[in-house]
C-alpha positions as CSV (number, residue, x, y, z in Angstrom):
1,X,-67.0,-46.0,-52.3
2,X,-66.3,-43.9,-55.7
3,X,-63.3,-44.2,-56.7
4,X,-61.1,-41.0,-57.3
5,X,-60.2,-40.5,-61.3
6,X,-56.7,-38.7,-62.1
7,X,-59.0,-36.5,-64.0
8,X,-60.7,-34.9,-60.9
9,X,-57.1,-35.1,-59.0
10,X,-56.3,-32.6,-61.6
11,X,-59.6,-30.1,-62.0
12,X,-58.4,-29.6,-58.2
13,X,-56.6,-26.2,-58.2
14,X,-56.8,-24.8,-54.7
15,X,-54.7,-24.7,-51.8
16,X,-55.3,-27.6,-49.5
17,X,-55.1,-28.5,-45.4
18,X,-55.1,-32.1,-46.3
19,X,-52.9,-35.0,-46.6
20,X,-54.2,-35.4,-50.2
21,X,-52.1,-32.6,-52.3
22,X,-53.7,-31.6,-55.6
23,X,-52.1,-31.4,-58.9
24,X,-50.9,-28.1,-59.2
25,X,-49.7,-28.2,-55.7
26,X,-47.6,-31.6,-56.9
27,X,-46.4,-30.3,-59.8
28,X,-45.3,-26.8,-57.8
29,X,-43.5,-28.8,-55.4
30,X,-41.8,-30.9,-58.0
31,X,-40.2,-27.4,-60.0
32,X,-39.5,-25.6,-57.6
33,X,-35.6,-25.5,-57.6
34,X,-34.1,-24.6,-53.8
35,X,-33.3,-20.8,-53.6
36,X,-31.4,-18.7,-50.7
37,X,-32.0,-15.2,-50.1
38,X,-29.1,-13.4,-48.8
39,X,-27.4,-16.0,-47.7
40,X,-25.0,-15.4,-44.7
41,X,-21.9,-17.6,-44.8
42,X,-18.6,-18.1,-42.7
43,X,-16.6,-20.9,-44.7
44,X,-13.1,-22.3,-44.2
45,X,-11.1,-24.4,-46.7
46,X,-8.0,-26.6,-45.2
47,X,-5.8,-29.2,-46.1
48,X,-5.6,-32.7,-44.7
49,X,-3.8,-35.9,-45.3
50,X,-4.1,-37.7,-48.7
51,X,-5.0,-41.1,-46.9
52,X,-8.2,-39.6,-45.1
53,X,-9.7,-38.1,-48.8
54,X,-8.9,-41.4,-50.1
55,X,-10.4,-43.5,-47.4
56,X,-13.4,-41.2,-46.9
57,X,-14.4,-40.7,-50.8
58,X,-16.9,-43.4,-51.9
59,X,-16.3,-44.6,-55.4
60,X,-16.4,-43.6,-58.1
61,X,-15.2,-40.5,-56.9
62,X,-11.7,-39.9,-57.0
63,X,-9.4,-37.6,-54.8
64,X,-8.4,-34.0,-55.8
65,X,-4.1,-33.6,-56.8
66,X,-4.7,-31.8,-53.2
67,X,-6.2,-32.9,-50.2
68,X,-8.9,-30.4,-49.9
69,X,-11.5,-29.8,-47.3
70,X,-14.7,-27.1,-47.7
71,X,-16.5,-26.2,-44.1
72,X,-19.3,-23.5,-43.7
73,X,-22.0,-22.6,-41.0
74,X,-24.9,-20.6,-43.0
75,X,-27.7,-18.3,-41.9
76,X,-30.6,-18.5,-44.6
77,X,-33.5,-15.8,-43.7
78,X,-35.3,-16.5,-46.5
79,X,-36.2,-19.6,-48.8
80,X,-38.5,-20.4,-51.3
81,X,-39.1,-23.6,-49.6
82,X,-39.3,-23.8,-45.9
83,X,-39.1,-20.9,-42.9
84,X,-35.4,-19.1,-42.2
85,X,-32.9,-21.8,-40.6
86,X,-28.8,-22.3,-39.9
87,X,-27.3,-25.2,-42.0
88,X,-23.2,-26.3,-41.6
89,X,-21.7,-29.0,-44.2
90,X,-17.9,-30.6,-44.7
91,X,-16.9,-31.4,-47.6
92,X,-14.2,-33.3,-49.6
93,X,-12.7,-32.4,-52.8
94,X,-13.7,-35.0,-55.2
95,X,-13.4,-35.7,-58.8
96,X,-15.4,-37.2,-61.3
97,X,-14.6,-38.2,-64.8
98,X,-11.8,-34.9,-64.6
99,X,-14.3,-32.3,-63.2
100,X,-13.5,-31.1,-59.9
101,X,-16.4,-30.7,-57.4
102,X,-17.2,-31.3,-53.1
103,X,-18.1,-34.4,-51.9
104,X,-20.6,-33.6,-48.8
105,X,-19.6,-35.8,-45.5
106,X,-22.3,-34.1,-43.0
107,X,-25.2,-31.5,-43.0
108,X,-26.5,-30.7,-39.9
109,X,-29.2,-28.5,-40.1
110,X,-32.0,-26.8,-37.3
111,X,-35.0,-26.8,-39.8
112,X,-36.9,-30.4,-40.2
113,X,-38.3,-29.4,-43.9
114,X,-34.7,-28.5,-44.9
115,X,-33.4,-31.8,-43.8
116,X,-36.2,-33.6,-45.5
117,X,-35.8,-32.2,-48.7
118,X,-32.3,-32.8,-48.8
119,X,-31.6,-36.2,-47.6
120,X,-34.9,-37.6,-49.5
121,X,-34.4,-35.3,-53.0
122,X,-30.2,-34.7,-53.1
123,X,-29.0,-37.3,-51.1
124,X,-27.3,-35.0,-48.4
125,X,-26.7,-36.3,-45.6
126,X,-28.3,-34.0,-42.9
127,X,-29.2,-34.4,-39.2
128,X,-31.5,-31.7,-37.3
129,X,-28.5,-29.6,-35.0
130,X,-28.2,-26.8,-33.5
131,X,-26.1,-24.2,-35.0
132,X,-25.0,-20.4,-34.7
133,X,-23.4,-17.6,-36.9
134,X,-22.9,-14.4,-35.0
135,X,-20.8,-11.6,-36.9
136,X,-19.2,-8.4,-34.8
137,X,-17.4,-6.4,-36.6
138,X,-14.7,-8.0,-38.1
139,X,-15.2,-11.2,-36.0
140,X,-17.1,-14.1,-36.8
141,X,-17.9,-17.2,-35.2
142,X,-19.9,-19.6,-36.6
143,X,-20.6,-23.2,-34.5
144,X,-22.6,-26.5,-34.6
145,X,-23.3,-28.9,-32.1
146,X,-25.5,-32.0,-31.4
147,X,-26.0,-34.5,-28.4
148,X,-24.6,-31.6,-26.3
149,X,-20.8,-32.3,-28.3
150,X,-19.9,-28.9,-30.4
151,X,-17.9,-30.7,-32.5
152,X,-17.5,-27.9,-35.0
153,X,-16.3,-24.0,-34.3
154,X,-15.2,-21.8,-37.3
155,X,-13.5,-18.4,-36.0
156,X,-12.5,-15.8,-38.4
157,X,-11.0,-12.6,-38.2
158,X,-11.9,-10.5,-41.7
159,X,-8.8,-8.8,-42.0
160,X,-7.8,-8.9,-45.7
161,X,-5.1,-11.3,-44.8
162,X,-5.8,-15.3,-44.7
163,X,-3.6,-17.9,-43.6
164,X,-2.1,-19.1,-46.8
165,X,-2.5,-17.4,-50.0
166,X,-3.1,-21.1,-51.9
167,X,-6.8,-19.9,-50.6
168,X,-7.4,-17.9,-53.6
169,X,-6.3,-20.1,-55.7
170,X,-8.6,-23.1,-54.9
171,X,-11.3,-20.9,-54.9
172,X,-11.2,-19.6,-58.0
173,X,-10.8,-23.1,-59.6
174,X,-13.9,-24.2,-57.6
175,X,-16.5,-21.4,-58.5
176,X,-14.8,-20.2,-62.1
177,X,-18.1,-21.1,-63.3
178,X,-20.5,-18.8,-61.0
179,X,-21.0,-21.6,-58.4
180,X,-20.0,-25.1,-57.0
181,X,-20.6,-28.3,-58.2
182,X,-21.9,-31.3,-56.1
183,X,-21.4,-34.8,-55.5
184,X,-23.9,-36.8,-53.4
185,X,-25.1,-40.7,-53.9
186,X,-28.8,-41.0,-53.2
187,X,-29.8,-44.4,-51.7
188,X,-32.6,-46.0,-50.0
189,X,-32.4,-49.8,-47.6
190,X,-33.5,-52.9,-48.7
191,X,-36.9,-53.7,-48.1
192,X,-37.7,-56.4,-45.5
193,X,-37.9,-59.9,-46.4
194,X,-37.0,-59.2,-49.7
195,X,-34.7,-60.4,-52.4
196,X,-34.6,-56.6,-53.9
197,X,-31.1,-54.7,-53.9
198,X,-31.3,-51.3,-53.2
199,X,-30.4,-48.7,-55.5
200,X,-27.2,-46.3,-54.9
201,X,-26.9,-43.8,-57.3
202,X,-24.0,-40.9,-58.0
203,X,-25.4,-37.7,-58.4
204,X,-24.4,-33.9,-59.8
205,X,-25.6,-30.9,-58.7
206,X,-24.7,-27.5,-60.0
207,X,-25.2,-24.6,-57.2
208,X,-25.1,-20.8,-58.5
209,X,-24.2,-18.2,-56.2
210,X,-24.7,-14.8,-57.1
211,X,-22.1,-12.6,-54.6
212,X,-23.3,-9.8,-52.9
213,X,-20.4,-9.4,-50.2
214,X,-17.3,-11.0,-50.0
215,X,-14.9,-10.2,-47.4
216,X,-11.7,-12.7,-46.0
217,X,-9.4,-13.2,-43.4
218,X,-7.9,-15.5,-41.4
219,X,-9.4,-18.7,-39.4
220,X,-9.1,-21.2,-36.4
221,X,-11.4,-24.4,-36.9
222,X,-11.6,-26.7,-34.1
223,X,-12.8,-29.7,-34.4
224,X,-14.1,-32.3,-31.3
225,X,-14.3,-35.9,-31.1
226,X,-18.0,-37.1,-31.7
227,X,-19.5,-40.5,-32.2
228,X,-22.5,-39.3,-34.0
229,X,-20.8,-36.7,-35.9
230,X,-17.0,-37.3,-36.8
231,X,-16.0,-34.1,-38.3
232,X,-12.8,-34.4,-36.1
233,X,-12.1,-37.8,-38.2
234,X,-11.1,-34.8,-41.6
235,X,-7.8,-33.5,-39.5
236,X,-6.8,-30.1,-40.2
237,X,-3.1,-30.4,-41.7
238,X,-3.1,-26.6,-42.9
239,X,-5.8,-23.8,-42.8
240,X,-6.0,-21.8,-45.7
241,X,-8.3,-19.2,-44.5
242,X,-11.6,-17.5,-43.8
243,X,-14.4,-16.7,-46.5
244,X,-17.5,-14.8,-45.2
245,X,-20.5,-13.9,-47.8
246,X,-23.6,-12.9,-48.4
247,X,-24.9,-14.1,-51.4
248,X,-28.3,-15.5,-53.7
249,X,-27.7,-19.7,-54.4
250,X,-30.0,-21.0,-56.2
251,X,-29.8,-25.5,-56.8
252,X,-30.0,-26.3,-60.3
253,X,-31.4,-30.2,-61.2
254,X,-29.9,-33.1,-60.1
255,X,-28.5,-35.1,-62.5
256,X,-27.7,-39.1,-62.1
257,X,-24.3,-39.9,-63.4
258,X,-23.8,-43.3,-62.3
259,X,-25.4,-46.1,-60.1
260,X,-22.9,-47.8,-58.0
261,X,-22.6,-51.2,-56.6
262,X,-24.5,-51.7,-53.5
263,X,-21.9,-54.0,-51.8
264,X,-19.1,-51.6,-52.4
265,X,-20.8,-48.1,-51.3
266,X,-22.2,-49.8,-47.9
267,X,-20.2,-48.3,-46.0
268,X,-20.3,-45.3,-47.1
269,X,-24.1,-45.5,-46.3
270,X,-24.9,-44.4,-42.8
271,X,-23.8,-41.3,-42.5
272,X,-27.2,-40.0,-42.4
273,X,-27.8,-41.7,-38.8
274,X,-26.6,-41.9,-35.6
275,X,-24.6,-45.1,-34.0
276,X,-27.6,-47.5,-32.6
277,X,-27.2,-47.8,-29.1
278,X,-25.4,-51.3,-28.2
């Protein structure tokens, strides 16, 4: 059988239905850098106890002065990268080094390509869900829910007035620089039968978001006992308030800003499955 030279591989400059992906199809999927189209958003930001950001943050991230939590449910019609799909996250505010960013806990997400791409590229840690946004007027619900548990439901009422006016605040200190920075660790398992550590590595990612609406108000966020997604585990102490948006978010690139020691982020490293059954 002729063997296959890298310099065929690249004289290949077609699309392809094939397993085998040509250069320029390679090196499209390699820049490409994530981008949202009018984005449709429904976050919440609340405050919860110092001890759960402390036990919850894997190191070397460090707690915010505040106990800050960052919730959304998203509607994306259009990507550069996969068909429309709903996406929900929590977050942690973490710190690294004296720069103030999220630390994602969950990602649940209803398109498989999305998931992919982020688990595998940014180390987010996302499970396929099924999630809903609706907007009516001033009223919007947004909701996730998996193994027939909605463990998450955001309601917001867009009035202008939010439940504590610390909200702005923590905002602006978050996105003062046209966007939100990042904090995942990207990790793979051990390989079987083998003496080889795996690698656990602290990343940074830098999200623009260009505003095209922005409206607030006040919000409820409930939260449900789950075993395979323990959002209720990041109590609400105080809700700050409701953000809805519609906006264009483009990821910038990942950079590595440490490698962490296996032993110590274990168990911080499953949150990308479910419990195995017993």
């Amino acid at each position: 059988m002729k063997k296959r030279g890298f310099s065929e591989f690249i004289l290949k400059d077609e699309l392809t239905m094939s397993f085998i992906k040509t250069f320029e199809e390679v090196t499209r999927f390699m820049s490409v850098r994530p981008s949202f189209y009018n984005a449709e958003m429904l976050a919440v930001l609340w405050l919860t106890e110092e001890d759960i950001v402390k036990k919850l943050l894997p190191p070397p991230l460090e707690p915010m002065q505040d106990p800050l939590v960052f919730a959304f449910v998203a509607n994306y019609p259009k990507t550069n990268f996969s068909l429309p799909y709903y996406e929900s996250a929590l977050f942690l505010g973490a710190m690294f080094k004296g720069e103030p960013g999220f630390h994602c806990l969950s990602m649940p997400v209803t398109n498989d390509m999305a998931m992919a791409g982020g688990r595998e590229l940014g180390g987010y840690p996302k499970k396929i869900a099924q999630i809903q946004l609706k907007k009516d007027g001033q009223n919007v619900v947004g909701w996730t829910e998996r193994h027939g548990i909605r463990f998450m439901e955001i309601q917001a009422s867009l009035t202008g007035t939010v439940n504590d006016e610390e909200l702005q605040t923590f905002v602006e200190m978050l996105t003062s620089k046209g966007g939100m920075t990042v904090y995942n660790f990207l990790h793979g398992q051990k390989p079987v039968e083998t003496t080889t550590q795996p690698s656990f590595h602290l990343l940074k990612q830098f999200i623009s978001v260009d505003q095209q609406t922005t409206e607030i108000g006040e919000a409820k966020v409930t939260l449900k006992e789950s075993q395979y997604d323990p959002w209720a585990e990041v109590e609400v102490v105080k809700v700050l308030g409701a953000i809805y948006s519609v906006s264009n978010n483009i990821m910038q690139e990942i950079t590595v800003l440490a490698e962490t020691d296996p032993m110590t982020f274990a168990p911080y490293g499953f949150r990308m499955w479910d419990p195995f059954p017993e």
